[in-house]
Each structure stands twice: as C-alpha cells, then as structure tokens.
C-alpha positions as CSV (number, residue, x, y, z in Angstrom):
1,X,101.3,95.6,180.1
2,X,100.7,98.2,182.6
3,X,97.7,100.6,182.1
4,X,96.7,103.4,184.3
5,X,93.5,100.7,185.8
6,X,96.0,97.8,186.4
7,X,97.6,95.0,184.3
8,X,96.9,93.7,180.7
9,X,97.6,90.2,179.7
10,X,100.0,90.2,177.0
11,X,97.4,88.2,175.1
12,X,94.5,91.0,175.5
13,X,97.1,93.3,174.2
14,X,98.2,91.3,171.2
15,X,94.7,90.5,170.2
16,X,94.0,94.3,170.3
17,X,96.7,95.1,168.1
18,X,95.9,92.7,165.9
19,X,92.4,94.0,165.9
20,X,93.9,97.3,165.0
21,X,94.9,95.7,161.8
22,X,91.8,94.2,160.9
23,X,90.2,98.1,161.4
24,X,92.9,99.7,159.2
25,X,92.8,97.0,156.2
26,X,89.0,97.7,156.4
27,X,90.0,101.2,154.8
28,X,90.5,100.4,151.4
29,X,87.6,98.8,150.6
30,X,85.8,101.4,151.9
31,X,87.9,103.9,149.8
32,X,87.2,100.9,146.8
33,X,83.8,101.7,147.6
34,X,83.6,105.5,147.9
35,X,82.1,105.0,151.7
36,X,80.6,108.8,152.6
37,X,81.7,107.3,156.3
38,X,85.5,107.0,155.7
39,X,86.9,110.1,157.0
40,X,84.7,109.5,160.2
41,X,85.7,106.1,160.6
42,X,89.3,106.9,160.2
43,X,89.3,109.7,163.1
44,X,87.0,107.1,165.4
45,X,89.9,105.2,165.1
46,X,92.8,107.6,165.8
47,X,90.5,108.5,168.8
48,X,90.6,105.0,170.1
49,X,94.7,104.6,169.6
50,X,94.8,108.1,171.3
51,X,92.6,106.9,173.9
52,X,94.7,103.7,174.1
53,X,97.9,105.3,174.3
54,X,97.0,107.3,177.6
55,X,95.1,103.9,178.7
56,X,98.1,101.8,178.0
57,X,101.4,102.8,178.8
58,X,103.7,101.0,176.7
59,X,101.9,102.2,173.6
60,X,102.3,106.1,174.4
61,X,106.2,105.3,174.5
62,X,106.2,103.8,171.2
63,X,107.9,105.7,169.1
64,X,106.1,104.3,165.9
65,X,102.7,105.1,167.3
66,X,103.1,109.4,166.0
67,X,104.0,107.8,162.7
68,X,100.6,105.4,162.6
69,X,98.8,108.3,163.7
70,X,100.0,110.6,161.4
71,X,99.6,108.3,157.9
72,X,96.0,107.7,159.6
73,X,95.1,110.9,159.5
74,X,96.7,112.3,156.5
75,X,94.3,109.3,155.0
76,X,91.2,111.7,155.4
77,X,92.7,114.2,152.5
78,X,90.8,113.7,149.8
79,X,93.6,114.9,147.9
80,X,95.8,111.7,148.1
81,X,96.1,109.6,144.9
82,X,94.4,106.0,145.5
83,X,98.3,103.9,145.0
84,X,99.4,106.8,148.0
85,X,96.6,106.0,149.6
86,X,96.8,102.0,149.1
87,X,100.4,102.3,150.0
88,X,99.5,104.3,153.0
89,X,97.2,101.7,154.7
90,X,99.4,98.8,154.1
91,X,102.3,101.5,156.2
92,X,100.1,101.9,158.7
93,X,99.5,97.9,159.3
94,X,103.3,97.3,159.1
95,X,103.5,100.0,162.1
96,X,101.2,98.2,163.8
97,X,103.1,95.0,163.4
98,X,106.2,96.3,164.4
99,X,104.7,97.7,167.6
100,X,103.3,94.5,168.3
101,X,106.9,93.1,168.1
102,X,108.7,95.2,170.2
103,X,105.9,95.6,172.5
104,X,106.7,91.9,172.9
105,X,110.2,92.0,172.9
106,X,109.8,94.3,175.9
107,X,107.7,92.4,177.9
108,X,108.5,88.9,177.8
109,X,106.0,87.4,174.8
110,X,103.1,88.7,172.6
C-alpha cells in the first residue's frame, strides 16, 4: 500500500488491521468493567485510524472507514444501552474486516 513516506507490505498492513480488531474487542470488557479510561481510550484510537488514514492512502478512500469512525465515537455516550453498545463494537470489528478484504481485493493479497 502506498503511504505518503513510501510503500507498505501488504502484510504490515494486514497485521495492522487486525491489530485494530484486537484494540476495539478490548472495549467491552472495559465497559464490563466500568474502566474510568474508556472514553479516552476510545478517542486515542479514532486519533490513530485518523492519523492512519492520512498516513495510508488506501484507507482514507475507504468508504467504510466514516462509518468505523462514527460507531467509535458514538461509543463514548454514556447514554447508549450496554446490548447497543455490545452490538456496536462487534459493527465496528466487522468494518474493520471488510476493509481488510477489499483493501486486499485491491491490491493483490492481504
């Protein structure tokens, strides 16, 4: 993948995206768990996949990555009911899967 420094293997890119779903499946237990740090962790990590995005080119183009932003930050609300909430993070891991795929469907293999 092209980023604005130079190339990305397609493996460094799949094992980032992958690490993306190990960050966002981290969420619930931390909402399980009544974390005081769960709205900061959540916004640390829409900072990285903005950060990412303008890093990476491919991702910024993704049409799925306003929708994993969006149901990351709409997580912070305290007002969301825990099965929303639940229902929410596994959304946001299935975006993230699906931008894996068709990252790889657009560049050869990931």
């Amino acid at each position: 993948m092209d980023t604005k420094y130079g190339k990305l293997s397609n493996v460094t890119v799949e094992v980032g995206l992958e690490g993306y779903i190990d960050k966002i499946f981290k969420i619930l237990p931390m909402k399980e768990e009544q974390c005081p740090t769960l709205p900061m962790y959540i916004q640390s990590l829409i900072r990285e996949l903005i950060g990412n995005s303008t890093l990476m080119e491919g991702l910024l183009y993704e049409k799925e990555f306003l929708s994993l932003a969006g149901t990351l930050e709409n997580l912070i609300s305290n007002d969301i009911k825990f099965e929303e909430f639940r229902s929410d993070v596994f959304k946001s891991i299935s975006i993230v899967k699906k931008m894996k795929k068709n990252l790889g469907e657009n560049n050869g293999s990931l």
